[in-house]
LOFILUM-859350 format. One record per residue: z, x, y of N, C-alpha, C in turn; residue in three letters. Coordinates in steps of 0.05 Angstrom, whole numbers, plus 32768, in hexadecimal, padded with zeros to 4 digits. Each point is the difference from the previous one (the first is absolute). Layout:
// LOFILUM-859350
> n.Z n.X n.Y ca.Z ca.X ca.Y c.Z c.X c.Y resn
> Z X Y Z X Y Z X Y ALA
...
This chain:
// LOFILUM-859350
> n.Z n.X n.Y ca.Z ca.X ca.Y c.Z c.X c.Y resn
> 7ED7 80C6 8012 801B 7FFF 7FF5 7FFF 7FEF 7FE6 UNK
> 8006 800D 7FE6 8001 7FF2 7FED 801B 7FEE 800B UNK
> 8004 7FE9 7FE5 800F 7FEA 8002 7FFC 7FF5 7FEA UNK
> 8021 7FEF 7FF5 7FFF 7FF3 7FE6 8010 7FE9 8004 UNK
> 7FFA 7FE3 7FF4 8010 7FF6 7FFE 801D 8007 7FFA UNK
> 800F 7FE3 8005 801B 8006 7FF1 8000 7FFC 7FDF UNK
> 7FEE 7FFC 7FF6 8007 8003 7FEA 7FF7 8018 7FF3 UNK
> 7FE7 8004 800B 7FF9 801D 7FFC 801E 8016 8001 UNK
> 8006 8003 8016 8016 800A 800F 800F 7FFE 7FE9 UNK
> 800E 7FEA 7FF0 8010 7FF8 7FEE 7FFD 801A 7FE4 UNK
> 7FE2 7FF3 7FFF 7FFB 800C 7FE4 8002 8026 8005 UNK
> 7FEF 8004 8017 8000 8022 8001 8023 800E 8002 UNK
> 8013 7FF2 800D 8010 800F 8005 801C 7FF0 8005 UNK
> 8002 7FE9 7FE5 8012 7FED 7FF5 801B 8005 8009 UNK
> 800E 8015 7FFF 8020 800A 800E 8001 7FF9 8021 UNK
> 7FE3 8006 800A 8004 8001 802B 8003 7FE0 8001 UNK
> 7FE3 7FF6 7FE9 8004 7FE0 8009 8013 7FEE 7FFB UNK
> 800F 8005 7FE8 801C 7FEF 7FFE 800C 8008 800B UNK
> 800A 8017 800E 800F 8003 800C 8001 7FF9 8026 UNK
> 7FE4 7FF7 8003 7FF1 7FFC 8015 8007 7FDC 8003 UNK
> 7FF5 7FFB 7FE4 800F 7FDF 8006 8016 7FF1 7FFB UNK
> 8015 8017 7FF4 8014 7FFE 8006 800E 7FF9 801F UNK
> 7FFA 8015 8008 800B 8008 8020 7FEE 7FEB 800F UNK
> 7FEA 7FF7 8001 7FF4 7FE8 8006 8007 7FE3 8004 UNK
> 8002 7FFF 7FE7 8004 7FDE 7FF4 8029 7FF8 7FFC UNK
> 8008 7FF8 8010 801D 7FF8 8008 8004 7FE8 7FE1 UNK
> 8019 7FFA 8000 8007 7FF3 7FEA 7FF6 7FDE 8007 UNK
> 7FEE 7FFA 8014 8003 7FE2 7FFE 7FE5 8005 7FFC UNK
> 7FF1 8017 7FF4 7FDC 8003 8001 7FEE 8000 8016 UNK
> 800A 8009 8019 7FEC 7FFC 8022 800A 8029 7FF5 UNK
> 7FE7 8008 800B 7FFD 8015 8005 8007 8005 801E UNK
> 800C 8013 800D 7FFF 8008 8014 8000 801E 800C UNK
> 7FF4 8009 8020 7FFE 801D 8000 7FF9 8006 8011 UNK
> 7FF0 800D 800E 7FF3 800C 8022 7FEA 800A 7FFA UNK
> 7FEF 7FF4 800C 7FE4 8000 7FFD 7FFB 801B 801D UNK
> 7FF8 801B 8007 7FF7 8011 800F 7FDF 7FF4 8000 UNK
> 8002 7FFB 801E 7FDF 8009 7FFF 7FEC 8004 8019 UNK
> 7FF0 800E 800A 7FF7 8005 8024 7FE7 7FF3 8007 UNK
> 8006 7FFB 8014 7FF0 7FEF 8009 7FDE 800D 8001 UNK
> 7FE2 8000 8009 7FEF 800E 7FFE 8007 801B 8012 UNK
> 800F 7FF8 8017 7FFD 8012 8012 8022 801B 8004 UNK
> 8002 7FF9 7FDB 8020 800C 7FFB 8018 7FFA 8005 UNK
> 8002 7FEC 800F 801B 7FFB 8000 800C 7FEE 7FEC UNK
> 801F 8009 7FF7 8007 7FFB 7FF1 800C 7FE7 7FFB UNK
> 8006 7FF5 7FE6 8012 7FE2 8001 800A 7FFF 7FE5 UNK
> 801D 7FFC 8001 8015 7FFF 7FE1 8005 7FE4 800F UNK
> 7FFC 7FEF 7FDD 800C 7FEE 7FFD 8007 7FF6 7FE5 UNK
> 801A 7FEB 8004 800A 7FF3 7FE3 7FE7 7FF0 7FF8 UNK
> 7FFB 8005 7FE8 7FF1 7FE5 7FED 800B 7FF8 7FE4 UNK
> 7FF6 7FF2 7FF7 7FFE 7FF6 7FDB 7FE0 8005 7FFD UNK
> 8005 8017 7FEE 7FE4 8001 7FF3 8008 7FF0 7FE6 UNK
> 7FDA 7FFD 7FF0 8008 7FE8 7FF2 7FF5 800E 7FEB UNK
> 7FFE 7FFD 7FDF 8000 8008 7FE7 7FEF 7FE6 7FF7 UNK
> 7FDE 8009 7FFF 7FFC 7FEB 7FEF 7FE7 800F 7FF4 UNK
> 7FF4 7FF0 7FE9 7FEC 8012 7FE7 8002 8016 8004 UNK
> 800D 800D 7FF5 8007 801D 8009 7FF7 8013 8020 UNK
> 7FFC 7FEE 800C 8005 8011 8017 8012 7FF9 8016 UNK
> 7FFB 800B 8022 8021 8000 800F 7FED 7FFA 8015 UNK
> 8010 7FE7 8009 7FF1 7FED 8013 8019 8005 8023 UNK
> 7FE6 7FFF 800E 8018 7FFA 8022 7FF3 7FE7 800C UNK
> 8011 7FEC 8005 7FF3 7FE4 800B 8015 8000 801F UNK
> 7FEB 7FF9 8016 8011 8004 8022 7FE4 7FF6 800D UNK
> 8022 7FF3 8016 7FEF 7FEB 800F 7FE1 800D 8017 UNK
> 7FF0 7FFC 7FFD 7FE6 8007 8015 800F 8015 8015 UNK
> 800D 7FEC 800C 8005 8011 8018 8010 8017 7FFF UNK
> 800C 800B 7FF0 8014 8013 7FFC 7FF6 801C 8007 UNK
> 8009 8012 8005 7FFB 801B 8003 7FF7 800D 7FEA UNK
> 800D 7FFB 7FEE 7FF2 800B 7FE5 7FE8 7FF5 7FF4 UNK
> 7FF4 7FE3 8004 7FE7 7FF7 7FFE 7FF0 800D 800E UNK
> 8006 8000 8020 7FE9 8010 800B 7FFA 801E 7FF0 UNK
> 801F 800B 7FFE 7FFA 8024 8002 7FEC 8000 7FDC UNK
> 800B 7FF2 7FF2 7FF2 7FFD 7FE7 7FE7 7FFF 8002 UNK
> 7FF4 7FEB 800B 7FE0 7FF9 8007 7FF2 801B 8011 UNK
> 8015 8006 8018 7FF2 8015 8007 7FFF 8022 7FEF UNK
> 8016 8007 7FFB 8002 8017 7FE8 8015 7FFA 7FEA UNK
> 7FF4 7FFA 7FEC 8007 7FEA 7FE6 8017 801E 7FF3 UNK
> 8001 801A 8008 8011 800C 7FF5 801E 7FF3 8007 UNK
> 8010 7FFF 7FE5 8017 7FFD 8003 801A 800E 7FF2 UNK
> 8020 7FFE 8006 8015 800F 7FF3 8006 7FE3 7FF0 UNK
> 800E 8005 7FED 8016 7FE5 8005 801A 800E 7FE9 UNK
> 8017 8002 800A 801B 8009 7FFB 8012 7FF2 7FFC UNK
> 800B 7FFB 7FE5 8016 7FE8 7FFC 801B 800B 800A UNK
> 8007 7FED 8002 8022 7FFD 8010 800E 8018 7FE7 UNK
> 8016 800C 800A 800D 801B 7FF1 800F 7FF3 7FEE UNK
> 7FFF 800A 7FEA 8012 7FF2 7FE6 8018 800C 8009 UNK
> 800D 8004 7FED 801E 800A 7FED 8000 8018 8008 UNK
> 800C 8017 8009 8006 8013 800B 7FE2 8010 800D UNK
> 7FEE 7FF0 8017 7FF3 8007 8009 7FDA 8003 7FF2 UNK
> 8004 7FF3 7FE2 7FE9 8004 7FEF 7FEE 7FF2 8013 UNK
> 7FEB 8008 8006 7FE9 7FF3 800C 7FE4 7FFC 7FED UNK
> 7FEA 7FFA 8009 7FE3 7FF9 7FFB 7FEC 7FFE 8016 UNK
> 7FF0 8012 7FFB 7FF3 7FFF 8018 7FE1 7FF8 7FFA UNK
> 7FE5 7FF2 8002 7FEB 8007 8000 7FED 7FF9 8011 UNK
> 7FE9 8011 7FFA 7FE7 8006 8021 7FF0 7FF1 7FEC UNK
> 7FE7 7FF2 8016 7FE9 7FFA 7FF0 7FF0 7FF4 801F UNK
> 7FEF 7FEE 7FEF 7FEE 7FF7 800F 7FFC 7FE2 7FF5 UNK
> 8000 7FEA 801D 8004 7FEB 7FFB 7FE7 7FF2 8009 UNK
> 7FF3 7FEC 7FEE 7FED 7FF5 7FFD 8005 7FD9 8004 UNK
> 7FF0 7FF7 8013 8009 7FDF 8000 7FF5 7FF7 7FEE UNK
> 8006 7FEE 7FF6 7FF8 7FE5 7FF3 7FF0 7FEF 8003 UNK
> 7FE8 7FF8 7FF7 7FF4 7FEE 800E 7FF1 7FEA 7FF0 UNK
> 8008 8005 7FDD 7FFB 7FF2 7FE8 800C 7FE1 7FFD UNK
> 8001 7FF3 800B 8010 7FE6 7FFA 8010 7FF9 7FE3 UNK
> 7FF2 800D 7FEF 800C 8006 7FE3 801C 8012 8006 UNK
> 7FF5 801E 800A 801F 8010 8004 8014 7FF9 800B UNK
> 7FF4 7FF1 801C 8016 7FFB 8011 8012 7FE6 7FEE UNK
> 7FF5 7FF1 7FF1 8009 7FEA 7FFD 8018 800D 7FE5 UNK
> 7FF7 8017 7FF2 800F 800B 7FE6 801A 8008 800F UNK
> 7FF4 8016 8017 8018 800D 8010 8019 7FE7 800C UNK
> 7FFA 7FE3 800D 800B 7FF2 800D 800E 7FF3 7FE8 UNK
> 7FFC 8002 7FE6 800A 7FF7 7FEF 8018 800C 7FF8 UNK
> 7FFD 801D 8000 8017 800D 7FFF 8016 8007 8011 UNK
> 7FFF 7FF7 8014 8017 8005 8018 8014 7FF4 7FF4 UNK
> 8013 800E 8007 801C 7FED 7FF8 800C 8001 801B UNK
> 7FF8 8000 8017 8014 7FFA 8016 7FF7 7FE5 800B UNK
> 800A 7FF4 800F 7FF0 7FE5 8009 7FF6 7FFF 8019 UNK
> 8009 8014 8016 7FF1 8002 801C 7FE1 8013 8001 UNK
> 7FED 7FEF 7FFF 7FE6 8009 7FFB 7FEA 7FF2 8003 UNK
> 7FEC 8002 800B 7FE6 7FEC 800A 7FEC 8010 7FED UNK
> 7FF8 7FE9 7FF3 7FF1 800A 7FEC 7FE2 8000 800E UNK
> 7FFB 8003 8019 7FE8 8003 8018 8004 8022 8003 UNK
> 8016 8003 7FFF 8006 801B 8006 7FF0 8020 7FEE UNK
> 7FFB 800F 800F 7FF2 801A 7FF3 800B 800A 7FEB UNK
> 7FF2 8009 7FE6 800F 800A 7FE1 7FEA 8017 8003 UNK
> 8016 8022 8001 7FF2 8015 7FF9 800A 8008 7FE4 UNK
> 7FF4 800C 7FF3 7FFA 8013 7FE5 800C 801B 800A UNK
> 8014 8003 7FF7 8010 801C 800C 7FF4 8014 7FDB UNK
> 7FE7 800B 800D 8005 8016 7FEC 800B 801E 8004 UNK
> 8004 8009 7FE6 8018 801B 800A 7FF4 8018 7FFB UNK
> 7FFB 8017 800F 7FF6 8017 8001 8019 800F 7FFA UNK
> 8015 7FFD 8005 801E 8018 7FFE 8018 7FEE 7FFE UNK
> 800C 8004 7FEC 8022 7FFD 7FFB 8012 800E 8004 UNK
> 801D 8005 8006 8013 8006 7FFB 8017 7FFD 7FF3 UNK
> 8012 7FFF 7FF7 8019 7FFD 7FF4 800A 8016 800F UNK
> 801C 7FF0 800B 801C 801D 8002 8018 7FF5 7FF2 UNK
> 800A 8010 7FF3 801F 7FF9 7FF7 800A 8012 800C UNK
> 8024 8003 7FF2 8009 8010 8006 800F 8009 7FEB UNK
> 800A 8018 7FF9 8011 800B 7FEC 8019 8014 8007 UNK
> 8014 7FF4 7FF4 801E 8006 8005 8007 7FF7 801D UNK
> 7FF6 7FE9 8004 800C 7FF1 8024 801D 8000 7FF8 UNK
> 800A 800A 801A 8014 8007 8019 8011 8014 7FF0 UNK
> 7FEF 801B 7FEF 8005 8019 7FEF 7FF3 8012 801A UNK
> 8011 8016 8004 7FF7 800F 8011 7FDE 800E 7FF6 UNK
> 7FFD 8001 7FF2 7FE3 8006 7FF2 7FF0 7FEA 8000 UNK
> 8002 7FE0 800E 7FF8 7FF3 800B 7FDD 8009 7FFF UNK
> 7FE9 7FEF 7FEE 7FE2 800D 8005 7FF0 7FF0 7FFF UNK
> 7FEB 7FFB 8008 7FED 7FE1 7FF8 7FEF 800D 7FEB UNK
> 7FF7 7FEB 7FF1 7FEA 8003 7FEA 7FE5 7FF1 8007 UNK
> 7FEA 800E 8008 7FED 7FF2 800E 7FE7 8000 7FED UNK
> 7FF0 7FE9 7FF3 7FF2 7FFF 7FEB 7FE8 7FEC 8010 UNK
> 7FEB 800E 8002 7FE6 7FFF 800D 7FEC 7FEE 7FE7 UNK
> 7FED 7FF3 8012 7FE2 7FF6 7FF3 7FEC 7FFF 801E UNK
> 7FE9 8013 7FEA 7FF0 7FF0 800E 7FE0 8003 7FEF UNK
> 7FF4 7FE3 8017 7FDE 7FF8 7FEF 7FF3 8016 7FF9 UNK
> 8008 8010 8014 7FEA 801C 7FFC 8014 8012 8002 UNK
> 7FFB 8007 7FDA 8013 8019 7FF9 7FFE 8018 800C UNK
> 7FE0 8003 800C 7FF8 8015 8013 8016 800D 8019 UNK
> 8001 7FE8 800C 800C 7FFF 801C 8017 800E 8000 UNK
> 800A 8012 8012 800E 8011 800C 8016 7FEE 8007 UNK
């Protein structure tokens, strides 16, 4: 599975990602959103997080024990879907999440949090992104009511 940073991500396809961290990043700067992801043996687990924005890439920091630590460590594929904007606009992206284990990164990433509940002992994955989405919508609550759905992905190949 190809995969690109977020800034990669930024630079290839500039309209999904602002509009990606838009719908992300709330007005007090904590990102927030639902992290999808299965455990080795498939089963599934949605949950709220703050992913985090630092040297251009998109960080997930959670406590050891959590469900999503394990299902990560065990199959590092993940969704993560920000909360629905303004008449339903969403953001969606897939990738593959990689831990941290640089004392340098973790220490850049822990720099950037802007929330204050967080153990800086705690696991920091590298959420890189294989697929984006954008949905809007055009002419909401017009009986011709239609979404506008504007795709990326690493591999222009991919179906």
């Amino acid at each position: 599975m190809l995969v690109r940073t977020w800034r990669e991500f930024e630079t290839e396809s500039p309209a999904i990602a602002e509009a990606g961290q838009r719908l992300l990043v709330g007005p007090d700067g904590v990102a927030i959103a639902f992290l999808a992801t299965a455990s080795g043996n498939g089963t599934p687990h949605l949950a709220p997080v703050c992913p985090i924005f630092s040297d251009g890439r998109l960080y997930l920091s959670a406590a050891s024990s959590t469900p999503k630590v394990r299902d990560l460590r065990e199959n590092p594929r993940f969704a993560l879907h920000s909360f629905l904007g303004a008449n339903d606009e969403e953001f969606q992206i897939r990738g593959v999440a990689t831990e941290v284990e640089s004392s340098r990164e973790r220490n850049t990433v822990l720099s950037a949090i802007k929330f204050g509940s967080f153990d800086a002992s705690h696991p920091i994955f590298d959420l890189s992104i294989a697929r984006a989405l954008w949905v809007h919508w055009e002419r909401v609550g017009e009986p011709d009511t239609r979404p506008v759905r504007r795709s990326w992905s690493a591999d222009p190949g991919a179906a």
